[in-house]
Structure formats: C-alpha cells, structure tokens
N, C-alpha and C positions, 0 to 999 in steps of 0.2 A: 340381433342376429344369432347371438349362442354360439361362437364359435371359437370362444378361449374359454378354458375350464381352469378354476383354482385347484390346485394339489390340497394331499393333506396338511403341510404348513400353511397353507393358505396363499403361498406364491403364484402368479397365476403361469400356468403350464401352456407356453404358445405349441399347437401344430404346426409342424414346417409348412405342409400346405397351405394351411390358411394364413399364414405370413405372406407365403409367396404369392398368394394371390392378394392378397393385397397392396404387396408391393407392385406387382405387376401392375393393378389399378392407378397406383400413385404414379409410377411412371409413365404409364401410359397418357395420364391427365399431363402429364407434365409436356409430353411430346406433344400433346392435342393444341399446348398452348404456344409451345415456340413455333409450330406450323402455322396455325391460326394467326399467329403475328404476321409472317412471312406473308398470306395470304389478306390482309390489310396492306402493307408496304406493299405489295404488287401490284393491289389495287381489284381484287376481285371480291375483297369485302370492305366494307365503310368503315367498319372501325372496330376494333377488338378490346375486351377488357378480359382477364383472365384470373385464375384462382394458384397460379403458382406460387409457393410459399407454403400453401394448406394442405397440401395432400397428405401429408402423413397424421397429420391431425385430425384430417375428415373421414378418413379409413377407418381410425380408431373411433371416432362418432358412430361410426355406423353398426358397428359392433352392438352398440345399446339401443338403435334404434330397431322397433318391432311397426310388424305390420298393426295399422291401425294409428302410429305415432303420424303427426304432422310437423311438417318445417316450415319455418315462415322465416327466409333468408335474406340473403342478396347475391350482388351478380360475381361472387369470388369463388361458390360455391359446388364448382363443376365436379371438382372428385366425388364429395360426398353423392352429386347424383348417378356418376358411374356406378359408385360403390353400392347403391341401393336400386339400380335398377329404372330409375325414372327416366333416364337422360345414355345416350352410351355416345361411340367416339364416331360414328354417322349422324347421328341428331343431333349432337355437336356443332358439327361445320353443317350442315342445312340450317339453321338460325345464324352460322355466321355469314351465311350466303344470303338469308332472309327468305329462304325456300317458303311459297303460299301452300304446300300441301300437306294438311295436317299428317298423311299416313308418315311423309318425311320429318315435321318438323311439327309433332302434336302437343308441346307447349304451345306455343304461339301463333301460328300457321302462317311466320315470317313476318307476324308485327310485331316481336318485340326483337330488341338485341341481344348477341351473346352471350349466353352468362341470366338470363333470366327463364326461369325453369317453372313447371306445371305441371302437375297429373291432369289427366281427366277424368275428375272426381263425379260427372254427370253419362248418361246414356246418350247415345243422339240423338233421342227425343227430349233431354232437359231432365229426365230422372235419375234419382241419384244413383249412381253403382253403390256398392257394400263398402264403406269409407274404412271399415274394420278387416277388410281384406287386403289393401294394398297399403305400400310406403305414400301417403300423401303431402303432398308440396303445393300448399297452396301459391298462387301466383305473386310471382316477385314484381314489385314493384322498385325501377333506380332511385329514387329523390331518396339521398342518405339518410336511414332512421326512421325511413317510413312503413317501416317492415315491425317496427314494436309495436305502435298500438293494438292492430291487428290480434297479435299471441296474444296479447291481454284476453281478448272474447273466444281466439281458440283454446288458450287455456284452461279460462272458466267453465268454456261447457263440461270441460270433465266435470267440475263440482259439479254442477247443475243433472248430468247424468247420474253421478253416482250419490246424488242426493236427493233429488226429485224421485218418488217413487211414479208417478203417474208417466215419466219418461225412459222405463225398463225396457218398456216391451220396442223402441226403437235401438233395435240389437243391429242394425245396418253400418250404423253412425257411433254407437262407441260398444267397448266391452265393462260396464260396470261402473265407466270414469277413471279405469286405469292405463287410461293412453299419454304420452308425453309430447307437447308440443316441443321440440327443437328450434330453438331462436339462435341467429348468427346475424352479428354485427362486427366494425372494422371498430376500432379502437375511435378512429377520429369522431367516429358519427357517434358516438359516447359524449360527446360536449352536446349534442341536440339535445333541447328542451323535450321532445319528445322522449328519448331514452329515459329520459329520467323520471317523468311522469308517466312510463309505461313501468318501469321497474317497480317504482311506489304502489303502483295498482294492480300490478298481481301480487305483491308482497301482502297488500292489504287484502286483498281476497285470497290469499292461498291458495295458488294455482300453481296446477302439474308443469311448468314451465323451466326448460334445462335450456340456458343461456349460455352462449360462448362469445367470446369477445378475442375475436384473432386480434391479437396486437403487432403490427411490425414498427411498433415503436413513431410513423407518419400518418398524415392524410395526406396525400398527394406530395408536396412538395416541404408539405408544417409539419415539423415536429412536438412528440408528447407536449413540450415545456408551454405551447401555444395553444392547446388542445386543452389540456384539463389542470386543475389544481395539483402542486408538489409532481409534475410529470406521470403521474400514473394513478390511471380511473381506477385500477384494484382497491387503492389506498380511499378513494373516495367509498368505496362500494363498502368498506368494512362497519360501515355503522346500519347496513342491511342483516349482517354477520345475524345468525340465530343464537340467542344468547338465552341464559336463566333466566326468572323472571318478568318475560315478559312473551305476552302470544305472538306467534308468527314470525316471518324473518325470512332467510335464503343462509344457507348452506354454500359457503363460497370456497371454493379451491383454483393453486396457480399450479400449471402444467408447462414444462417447458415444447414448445409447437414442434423439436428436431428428435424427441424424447420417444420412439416408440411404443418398447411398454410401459414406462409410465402413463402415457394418456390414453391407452388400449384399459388398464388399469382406474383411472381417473373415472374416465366416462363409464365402464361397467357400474362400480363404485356410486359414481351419482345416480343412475339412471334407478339404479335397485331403491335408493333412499325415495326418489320421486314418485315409484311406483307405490312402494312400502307405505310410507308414509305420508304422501300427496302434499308435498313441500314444495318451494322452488325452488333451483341449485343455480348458480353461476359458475362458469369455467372458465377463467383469465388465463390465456393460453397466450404466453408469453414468448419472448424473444422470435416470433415468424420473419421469416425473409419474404420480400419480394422480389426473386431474380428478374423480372422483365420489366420494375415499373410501376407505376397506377397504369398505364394503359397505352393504345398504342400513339395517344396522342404527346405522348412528352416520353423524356429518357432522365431514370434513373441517375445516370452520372450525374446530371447537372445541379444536385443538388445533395446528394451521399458522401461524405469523405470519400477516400480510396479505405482508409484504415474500415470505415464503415460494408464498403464494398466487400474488404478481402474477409470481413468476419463471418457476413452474410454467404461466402461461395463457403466458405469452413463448417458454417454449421447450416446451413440448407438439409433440411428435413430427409431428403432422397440419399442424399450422402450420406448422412449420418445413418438411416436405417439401414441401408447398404453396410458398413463397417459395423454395425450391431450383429446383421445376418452371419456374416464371416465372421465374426469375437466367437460369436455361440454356435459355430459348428455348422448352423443348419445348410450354410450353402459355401460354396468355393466363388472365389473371384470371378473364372472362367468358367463356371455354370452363371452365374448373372449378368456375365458380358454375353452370351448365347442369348438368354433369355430376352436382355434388351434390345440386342438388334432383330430379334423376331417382333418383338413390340413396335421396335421404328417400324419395320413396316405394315403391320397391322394398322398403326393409328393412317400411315400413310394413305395404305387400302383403303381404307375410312373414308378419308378424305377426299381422295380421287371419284370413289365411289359418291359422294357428297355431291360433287362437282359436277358429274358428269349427271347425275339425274336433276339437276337446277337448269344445266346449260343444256342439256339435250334439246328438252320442248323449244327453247329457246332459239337456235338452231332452227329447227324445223319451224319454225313460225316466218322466220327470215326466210329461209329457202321459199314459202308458198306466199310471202308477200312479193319477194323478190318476183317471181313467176306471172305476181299480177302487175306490177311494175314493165316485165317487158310487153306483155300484151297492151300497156295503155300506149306507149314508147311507140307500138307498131302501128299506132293509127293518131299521134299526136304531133301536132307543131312544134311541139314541144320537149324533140324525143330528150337533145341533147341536155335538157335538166334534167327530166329524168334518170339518165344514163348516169347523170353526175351524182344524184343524190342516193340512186343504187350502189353505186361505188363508194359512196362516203361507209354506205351504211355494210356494205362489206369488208369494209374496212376496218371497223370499228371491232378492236380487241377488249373482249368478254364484255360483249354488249348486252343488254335488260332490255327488256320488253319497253319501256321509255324511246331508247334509240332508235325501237322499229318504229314508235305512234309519232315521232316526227318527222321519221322520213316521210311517212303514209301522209301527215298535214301535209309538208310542204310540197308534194306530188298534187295531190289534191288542189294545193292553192294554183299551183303552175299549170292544171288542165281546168280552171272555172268554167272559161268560157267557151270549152270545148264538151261536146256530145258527145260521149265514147262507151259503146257496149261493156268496156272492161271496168268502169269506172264505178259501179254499183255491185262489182265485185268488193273492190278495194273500201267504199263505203260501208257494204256487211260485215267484210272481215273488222273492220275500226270497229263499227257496235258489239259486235261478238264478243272483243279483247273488252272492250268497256265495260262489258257487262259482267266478264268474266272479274276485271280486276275489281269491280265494285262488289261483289262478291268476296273474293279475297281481302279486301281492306274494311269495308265499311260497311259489312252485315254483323249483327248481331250487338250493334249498343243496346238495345232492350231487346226482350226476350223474346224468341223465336219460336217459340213451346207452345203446345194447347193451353198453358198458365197466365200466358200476356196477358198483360191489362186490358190490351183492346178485345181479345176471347171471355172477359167477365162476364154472366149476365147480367141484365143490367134488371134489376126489382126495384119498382117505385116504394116510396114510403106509403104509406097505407092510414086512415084515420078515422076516426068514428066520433060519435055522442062523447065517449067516455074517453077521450085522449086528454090527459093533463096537461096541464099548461105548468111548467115550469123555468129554472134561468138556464141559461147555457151551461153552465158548468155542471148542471146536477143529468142534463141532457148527456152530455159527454159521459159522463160518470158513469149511465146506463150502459151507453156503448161497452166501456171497457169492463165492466162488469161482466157481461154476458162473452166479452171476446175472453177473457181469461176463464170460463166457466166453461167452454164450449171447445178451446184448443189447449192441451198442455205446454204447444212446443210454446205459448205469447210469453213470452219475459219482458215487464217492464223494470226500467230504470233511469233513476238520472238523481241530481239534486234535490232533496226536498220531499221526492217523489212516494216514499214511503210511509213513516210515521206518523207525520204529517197530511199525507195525500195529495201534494202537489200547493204551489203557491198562490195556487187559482182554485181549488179543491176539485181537481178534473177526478184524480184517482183517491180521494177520501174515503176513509175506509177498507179500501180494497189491502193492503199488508194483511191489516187485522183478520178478513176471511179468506186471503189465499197463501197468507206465508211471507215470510222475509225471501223465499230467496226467487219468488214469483212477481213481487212489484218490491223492489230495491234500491232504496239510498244510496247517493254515492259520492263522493267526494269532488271540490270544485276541480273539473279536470276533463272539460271537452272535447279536448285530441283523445284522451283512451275513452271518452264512452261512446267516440265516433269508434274506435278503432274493436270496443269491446263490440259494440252490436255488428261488426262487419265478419270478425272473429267468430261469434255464435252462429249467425245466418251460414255462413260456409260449413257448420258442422251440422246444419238442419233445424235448427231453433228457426223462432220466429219472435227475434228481437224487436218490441218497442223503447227505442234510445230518445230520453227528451233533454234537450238544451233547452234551459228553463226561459232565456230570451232570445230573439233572432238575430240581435245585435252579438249574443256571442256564440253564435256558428261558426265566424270568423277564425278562433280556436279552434275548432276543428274543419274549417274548409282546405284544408291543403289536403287532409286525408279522404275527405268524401268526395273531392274532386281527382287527387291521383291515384286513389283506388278504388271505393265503392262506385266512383260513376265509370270507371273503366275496366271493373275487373269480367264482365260477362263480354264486352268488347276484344278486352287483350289475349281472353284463351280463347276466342271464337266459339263461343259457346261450350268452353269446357268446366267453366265454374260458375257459380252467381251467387250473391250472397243478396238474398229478397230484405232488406234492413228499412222499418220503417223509421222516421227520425221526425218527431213530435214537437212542434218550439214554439213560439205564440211572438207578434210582434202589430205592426204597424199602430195605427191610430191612440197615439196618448202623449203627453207633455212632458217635454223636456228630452236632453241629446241624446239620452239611452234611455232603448224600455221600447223607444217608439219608432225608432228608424226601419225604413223600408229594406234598403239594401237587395231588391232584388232583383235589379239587371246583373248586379255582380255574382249573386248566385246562382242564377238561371244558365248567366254564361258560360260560367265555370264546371258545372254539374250535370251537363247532357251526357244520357244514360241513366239519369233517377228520373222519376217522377217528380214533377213539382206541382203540392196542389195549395190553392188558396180558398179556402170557402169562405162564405159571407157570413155563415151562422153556425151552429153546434150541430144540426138536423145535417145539413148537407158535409160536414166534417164529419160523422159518422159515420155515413153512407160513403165517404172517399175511404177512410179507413178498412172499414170491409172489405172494398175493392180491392186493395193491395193485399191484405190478409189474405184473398182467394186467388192472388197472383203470384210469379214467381219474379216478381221485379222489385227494386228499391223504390221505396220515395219518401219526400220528404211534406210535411202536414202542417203547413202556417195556419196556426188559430185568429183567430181576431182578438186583441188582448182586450179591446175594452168591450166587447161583448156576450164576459162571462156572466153578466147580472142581469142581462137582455132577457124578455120574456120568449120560449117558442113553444110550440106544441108537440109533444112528446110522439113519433108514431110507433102505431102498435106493433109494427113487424120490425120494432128495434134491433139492430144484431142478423137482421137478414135480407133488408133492403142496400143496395148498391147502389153507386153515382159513375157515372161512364164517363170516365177522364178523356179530354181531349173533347167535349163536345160541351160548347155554350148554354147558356139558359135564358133566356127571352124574356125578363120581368115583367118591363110595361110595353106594351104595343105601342107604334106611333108611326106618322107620317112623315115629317120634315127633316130631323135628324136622328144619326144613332151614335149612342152614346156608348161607347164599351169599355168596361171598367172589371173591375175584381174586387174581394174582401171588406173591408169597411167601406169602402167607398159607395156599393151597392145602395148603403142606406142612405149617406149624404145624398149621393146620384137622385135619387127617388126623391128627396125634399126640393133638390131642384130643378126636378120634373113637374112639380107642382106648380111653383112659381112661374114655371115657363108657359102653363098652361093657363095661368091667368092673363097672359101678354099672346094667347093664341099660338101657343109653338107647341106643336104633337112631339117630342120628342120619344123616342125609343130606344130601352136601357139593356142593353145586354150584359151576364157576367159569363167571363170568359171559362169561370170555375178553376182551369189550369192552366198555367203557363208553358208546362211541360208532359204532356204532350199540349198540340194547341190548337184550335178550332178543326178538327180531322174532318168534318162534313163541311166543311166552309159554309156554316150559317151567317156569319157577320157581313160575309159576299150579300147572303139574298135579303139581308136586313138592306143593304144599299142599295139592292136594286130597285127597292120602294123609295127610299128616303133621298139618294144621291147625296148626302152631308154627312159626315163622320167623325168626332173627336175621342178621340183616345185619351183616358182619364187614371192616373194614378198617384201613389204620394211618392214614388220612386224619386228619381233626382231627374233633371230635364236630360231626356236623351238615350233615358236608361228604357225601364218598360214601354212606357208609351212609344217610343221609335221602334222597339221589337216586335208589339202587335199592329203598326204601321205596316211596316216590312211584310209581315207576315200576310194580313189582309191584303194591302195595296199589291204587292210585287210578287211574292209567290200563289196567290191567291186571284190575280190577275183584277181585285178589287179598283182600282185607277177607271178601269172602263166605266164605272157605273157614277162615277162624281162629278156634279155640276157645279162642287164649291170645292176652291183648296182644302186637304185634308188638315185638321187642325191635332194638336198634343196639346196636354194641360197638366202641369206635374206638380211637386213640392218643387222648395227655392232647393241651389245647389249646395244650400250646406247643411247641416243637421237640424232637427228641431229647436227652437229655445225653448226654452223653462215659460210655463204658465199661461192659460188660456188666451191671453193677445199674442202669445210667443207661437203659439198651436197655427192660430187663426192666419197670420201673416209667413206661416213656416210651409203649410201646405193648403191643396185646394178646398175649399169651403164652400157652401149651398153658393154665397155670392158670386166666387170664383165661377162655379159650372154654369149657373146662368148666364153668367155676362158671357164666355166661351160659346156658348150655344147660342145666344142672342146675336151674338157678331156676325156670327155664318147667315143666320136668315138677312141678317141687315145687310149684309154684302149683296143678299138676292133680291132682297125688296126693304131699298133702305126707306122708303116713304110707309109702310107698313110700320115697319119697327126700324123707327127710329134711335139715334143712341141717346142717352139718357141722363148716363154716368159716369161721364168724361168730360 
C-alpha cells in the first residue's frame, strides 16, 4: 500500500492519518466481531468465528500488500480483508447471516461461513478480470492447514511468469513474477503434516511466498506444549533459516502481534526482500490474543488461567496501539474516544443495514404466502389448521425461508383431498422458491461458462493407410508432445516425471525439448502437487499434476476433494482452477500399484471430472477435452496397458472424447454389460466365450464416471437386451451400485428389465500378490461369463444350463 515512508535514519516515519486509519479499521474489525458474537447468541446467525486478536497485525500486513499480490488464508482473517478492500463491515454480517445474493455477499453468495473471504477473480461470463489489478483472495477453505498447499502453486507461478518467456505476453495475471502470495496460518494448524510439506516445497522451489503464523500460544482449547516440539513452531522452523552455503531457505523473523510499528516495519521489510529477491519470508508473529475465544461455540475462560486472561486484556493489540497513539503525540485520549464511538455506530449501521436487506425479502415472501394461506382457509374444511399453521409461522422470530416451505408442506398436506382454486397458487409459489434456492445453493459445481466440458466439440480420431501402430505409452507421449508445443500456459509435473519421462515413459523426452521448468520433477509429496496445480490453475496456468499411482491420491484427496472439487461451487462461479490430475492405476498384482479405489474417489470429488479410458487413443482425446475446458479433472490410465499395441490417429492433439457419454463396443442382444478401463478388454474376451454358449451379449464403456451416461444410452442398450450387469474391479458396492443407481433409478432404467439387475466387482479387500492372488482378487473372463450365463439361465434354464457349480 506505500503508506509509511522511512526517514533519512532510516526510522520509518508514520503519518497520523494513515495510523488513524488504520486504527479505525482494527477497531472497527473488532466491533464487527463482538456484534457478530452477540448476533450468534441471539440466534439470527448459526454460528461465528472471528479474527479478534489480529487486527493490528493484519493492518500492518496490508501495508506490504500490492495489487496483483494473493492471499491464501483462513477464517481469522477479517481485518486484513477490511483493510484491503475485498470484504468491509456490511459484507461482513450478510455471510454471517448467509445472505444468497452475491451483490451483498460476493464471496460466497451465503454458502460459506463467516470468516471465509473471495474476490471475484473471473467476469460473469467465467473470464478472467486483470488479476494484476486488484487485492486477490483466493477462496478460503476451513479444514485447518488446508490453505498451504494451494500457496505452494500460487506461489510458484511467479517463478514460472517471471521465467517462462513464452508466458510474458499474459500481463492480465502477473507483472513480471513480482507478486507475493500472503499465506496466514493459526499456530495450532502448524503441527498439520500438511504445513510442513507445504513449507518444504516452496522452500524447494523458491517461491514469492510471505507466511505468517498468528500464534496465540492455543488451538482451541490445547496449548503450544501439545501442538508442536519444545512449545514453539518458530524453534522448529529455524532449520528453514537462509544460511551460507547452501541454495535457498526462508528468511524468518519474530514480531510481537500488540507491537505496531514494529510489524508495520517487519512486513514492509519482508515484503521488499520477497519482491527483490523472490525468496520466501515467514513471520512468527508472536504473543496474539484472542479476546472472544476459538469461536462462538465454547468460552475462553474454561480453559485460560485468569493470570492468562488478565495478560491477554493488558497486551491486546487495540490497547496497546491506542497507548502507542497517545506516547507519540499523534492523538489525545478524548479524540480516540470520539472516534470510537462514531465507529460503534458505523459497524452498527452496517449491521442493521446487513439485516434488514437478508430479512426484508424474507418478510415479504411471508406476507404473500401468508395471503395465499387465507385464500385456501376461505374455501377449506380445513380452515382451522390452517389458521394454526399461519400463526405458528407468524410467530416465528427471524424466520428463513425453510419456516415458510414447511408451513407451505404442511397446508398442502392438510387440504390433499380438497379442490381449491388457491391451491395451485401456493404449489407455484413452492416451485418458484425451489428453483430459486437451487439456484442459490447448487449451481455452479462445474462450469457454467461457454468452456464446459459438455460445450467441447467433439472431433473424432481420424486414420489412414499410413497411421502407425505403436504401444500406449509412446501414443500418450504424442499427446503431450503436441499439448506442450501448442499451449505455453500446460506445466507438467510430478515424481519421476522429468529426467526420467515418467515411470511408464508417457512424458519421455519431453524435459530434454521443453525445459525443466515445463515438464518438472518433484519430490515425494502428493498433498502440495495437488495443492501446487490447484495454486497455478487459479493464476491462469494450465497445470498437468501426475500422482505417479492411484493408490496414492489418497495423499492428496482431502485437498482435491475440499478444495479443487469445490472451489468453482463455493464462490459461485467466482473462481475456478481448470487442474488436470494424471495417475494410472487398476488392473495388475499385488495390494498397491493396482487397487481400484474408485467409489471412494468418485464420491468424494464431485465438481472434477472423473475419466477412465480403456486405451491411450481415447485418454488423449479426454485430455484434450479438459485442456479446451474450464473445469478440473482427473485422468486414470490403464497401468497395464502402457505396452498394449494401438493405432496412432492422425489428427493427434486435435481430436476430443465427450465426457459423459458411453461408447458401444460390441453390439448384442440378450444382455448388456457396462464396464470401464481395463475391464473393456477382459469384458470382450468374455463376450467371446459367451458367444460360443449362444449369448449375444453387449459391452458398453461408460468412458466417465463423472460426468456419467448424460444421453442415457445404457437406457436404450436395455431396451433391446432387458438384462444388465455392471462390471468393475472397484470393491462390491462401490462402482458397480453407483452406475446401478444411475441407470436403474435416476435413469428410470428398472422399466426395461426382465431379469434382476446383477453387480460383479473385486473381493472386498485388496489385491494379493501374484497372478492366482490377481485371478481370485478380482473379476476374470471366468467370472463375466459365469455372471452373464446366470441371467440367461434364470430365463431359460433348459437353454443354458449351469455347468460349473
């Protein structure tokens, strides 16, 4: 912000004004928060967490923060967003009210809680604004610590900007690589395994990354001594310390959090190093109070000395800069009591102001259901329920839109069996709100944008006399060849993935012709290279992140499930980070390397893309597809299929696969078999056999699990066949019951079957070791035949007979 200047000693020289304005900020944060309490205990919001303790610390943050810099926080952080402008003390309380309208509450648009803050970093069509022009905040996420991986990949793209030449001319999204991400963490969430492997890996990369660590000495209720080694992570953190002799490091300094200009001085201080020199800095910002608490769900006292208590009211950040103001002249006692209580009521104003645009529509929705309510009352048997449940619902102090849709049910339940002109009122207005709240809650898990996957076009592969024939991985190989040759922003990386070219040789070669810092090596450490490609994609890169097996996404699925699959959801389309995430797994021996895992992923990850191809040809062409979209996904390889022979198409690099829509292998009449990924090939062997015992069966691959049959073909594969088995190596219960569900029940599939719907999965526990451990671990050409045999022999057991029982 540039608004302390150093003297000729080099002391830095504060302005009264811009003191006072900052103070005014800190306090006013502070009022926002004891109101915001009060407004939880009364009950007209759910629940409050607040950033009191920080404000004079996050003042002095802001100081160094420049347009174009990014924060990737948590939910403590409310001053700093007054203080820059993202957030003020009306869009404050509309998040603590959970206001749905972004003009009030354009972080979240009332899905997320207090305390979790957003720019909107996109247009309302999904393109990007000038990221270089505003204070940006990408979307907080609560699960403590979940907030570092992330800075690792916001970080990095500075490097990557201000090293990649062929990434100059995108002047939207950075100025040169001299922007600084601002990372802010609580002391406790510093024992997370994450913290520490996010620290390590911008340390190892050397990223613009200026870390603070509020410490109030607890996590909630547990003090330092339970949290981290010797009570304090400072002491841990010094073997990051930048030292002689050796590259890289962090730049670490301790600040006391009640200390004005010192940390107004601190943070200028680091931020110049960061910029200067593109280092990381940590700021252990020491002794914080928290006067109200962890949150409004517990009290302080219960677990703080008093000696604790009385230290914390004595050295509280607001006091103390207050007794600073009065030492140095700049203010009198009785100009800062004036000042304050003009602030109480501004935050008030705020507030009220907050409230009353949450409750108004609210109000008037009641008043006009009410309206429809006495009109049914005047022609119903049934007036006096109604009358009672109008009553209830007038009754009802600082009611939600919830209150009115079950008055409206249970009116509705009490005139069924009555005819009533007013009655198909009260049914419109219910679809209205329905449509209205579905809107408000549940638009925008995938992308809304002309860039959606489902908006791709879709271009077949293409072949000729002269298309070669070679194995899958050299087919792969092509793909990414051409995808790095054709877009600057594609950064791959992962384990292995450079030097090397991957442990499959998908990206062989490629370091050697595009650069280390275009296909990149990286150290064993899945949660930051989920969190690194989540970090890039948000700054306009187009991250390829590969976990070298599927068995350990596991490592990074807490992050790609509570952020990357929810971050276009949580701002309501005000961010997205399009991260494709590359991993190879199923079919091969022994308990890792080959496990399926993917009901647990599938579950956990709605809002990415989930694809599974059968081959390298149709994995390209999914690739593609997300590269020309703006949405995530994730790309399971077939592990044992990289030596497989396919045919190379000629329009490599420019041919698409239309996620969400099946593929038809073998035609057939008596059953359909629908499966995915290696299975495809087994499926087909015991399509053979089947056909020597006169069973037509027909193989579908579903191609994606996420999105999932969008045309309902496997519907009209039934309508031929009326028999159906769902076939994977998942674990019983997991895939196969999901594209059950999907076909039978939401698909309305059921109508079309003359035989019970059959599943055929792996056993429920891991693979064993070695080709009988394979055989008896999951389903087998034997297994599908006998599956498919049984259904016909159910329908014509003298036909086909059983055999092999």
């Amino acid at each position: 912000m540039g608004n302390v200047t150093k003297s000729r000693s080099g002391a830095l020289a504060f302005d009264k004004e811009i003191v006072l304005s900052d103070y005014r900020t800190a306090y006013q944060s502070r009022q926002a928060s004891l109101i915001g309490r009060k407004e939880v205990l009364t009950g007209k919001a759910k629940f409050g967490i607040f950033g009191d303790g920080k404000e004079v610390a996050q003042v002095a943050l802001s100081h160094a923060f420049q347009k174009g810099d990014i924060r990737s926080g948590y939910y403590r952080d409310q001053t700093m967003a007054f203080a820059l402008g993202y957030s003020n003390v009306k869009e404050f309380f509309a998040q603590l009210y959970s206001d749905t309208d972004l003009e009030k509450e354009p972080a979240s648009g009332g899905r997320q809680m207090n305390g979790h803050f957003a720019t909107r970093n996109l247009n309302p069509d999904g393109s990007w604004r000038d990221l270089t022009d505003i204070h940006n905040c990408s979307a907080d996420v609560s699960p403590t610590g979940s907030q570092m991986p992330r800075m690792v990949g916001l970080a990095y793209a500075s490097v990557l900007y201000r090293q990649l030449e062929d990434l100059k001319s995108m002047a939207n999204f950075s100025r040169n690589g001299d922007e600084i991400v601002f990372g802010t963490i609580g002391n406790a969430s510093c024992a997370e395994g994450m913290f520490w492997e996010a620290v390590n890996a911008c340390g190892v990369l050397n990223a613009p990354l200026l870390l603070s660590i509020w410490d109030d000495g607890y996590g909630i209720s547990v003090p330092n001594k339970y949290q981290v080694t010797k009570d304090n992570v400072g002491e841990l953190l010094k073997g990051f310390q930048r030292t002689e002799g050796f590259e890289g490091g962090y730049e670490i300094y301790t600040v006391k959090a009640w200390d004005y200009p010192a940390l107004v001085e601190t943070y200028l201080k680091a931020a110049q190093l960061v910029r200067e020199e593109h280092v990381p800095v940590i700021i252990h910002v020491i002794e914080v109070t928290q006067p109200q608490g962890h949150s409004t769900s517990g009290s302080h006292e219960r677990y703080k000395t008093k000696e604790r208590l009385a230290w914390e009211d004595e050295f509280d950040g607001i006091k103390k800069m207050r007794e600073w103001m009065i030492a140095e002249g700049l203010y009198t006692a009785e100009e800062l009591d004036a000042i304050e209580k003009a602030d109480k009521k501004q935050v008030r104003a705020g507030q009220k102001a907050a409230w009353k645009d949450y409750s108004d529509p609210i109000q008037q929705n009641i008043a006009f259901v009410n309206g429809i309510f006495d009109e049914i009352a005047a022609d119903s048997t049934q007036a006096d329920k109604i009358v009672a449940i109008k009553q209830g619902l007038s009754a009802t102090i600082d009611p939600m839109y919830r209150d009115m849709m079950v008055a409206v049910q249970r009116v509705l339940m009490a005139v069924r069996q009555e005819q009533l002109p007013a009655k198909e009122k009260l049914l419109e207005f219910r679809r209205n709100v329905n449509a209205q709240k579905y809107e408000a809650y549940s638009s925008h898990l995938y992308s809304e944008t002309r860039e959606a996957v489902r908006h791709v076009p879709v271009v077949d592969p293409t072949y000729s006399d002269d298309s070669p024939t070679m194995s899958g991985f050299e087919v792969i190989n092509q793909f990414f060849d051409q995808a790095l040759a054709r877009d600057a922003r594609v950064i791959a990386f992962g384990e292995d993935l450079g030097h090397i070219g991957g442990v499959n040789q998908g990206m062989a070669g490629l370091q050697e012709k595009y650069g280390e810092l275009r296909v990149t090596d990286t150290g064993i450490r899945e949660c930051t290279i989920m969190g690194q490609a989540i970090g890039m994609a948000m700054r306009g890169l187009r991250p390829i992140a590969e976990i070298q097996y599927l068995d350990y996404i596991l490592y990074g699925l807490q992050i790609l499930s509570d952020d990357l699959a929810t971050v276009n959801w949580r701002t309501k389309g005000g961010q997205k980070a399009p991260v494709i995430v590359r991993t190879r797994g199923h079919r091969l021996e022994g308990i890792w390397h080959s496990g399926s895992l993917m009901a647990g992923l599938v579950h956990l990850v709605r809002g990415i893309n989930v694809c599974v191809p059968r081959n390298f040809v149709q994995a390209a062409g999914m690739y593609n597809t997300l590269l020309n979209s703006d949405e995530p996904g994730i790309v399971v390889e077939v592990l044992n299929g990289y030596r497989l022979k396919e045919q190379l198409p000629d329009n490599m690099g420019e041919y698409t696969v239309a996620l969400g829509v099946p593929e038809v292998l073998r035609q057939g009449e008596d059953v359909t078999i629908v499966t995915y990924g290696p299975l495809c090939r087994i499926a087909a062997e015991a399509i053979d056999l089947l056909a020597e015992v006169g069973i037509d069966a027909e193989l579908i691959d579903v191609q994606t699990l996420l999105p999932f049959d969008t045309e309902h073909r496997i519907v009209e594969s039934l309508k031929k066949t009326n028999r159906v088995l769902f076939l994977d190596e998942d674990v019983p219960g997991g895939i196969t019951s999901y594209m059950m569900q999907e076909v039978l029940e939401n698909q309305r599939g059921y109508y079309w079957l003359d035989s019970e719907p059959r599943t055929l999965a792996a056993q429920p526990h891991r693979p064993a070791y070695g080709s009988d451990g394979d055989y008896w671990s999951k389903p087998s050409v034997e297994d599908i035949f006998e599956a498919a045999y049984d259904l016909m022999h159910e329908f014509d057991p003298v036909a086909f007979p059983i055999f092999y029982r």
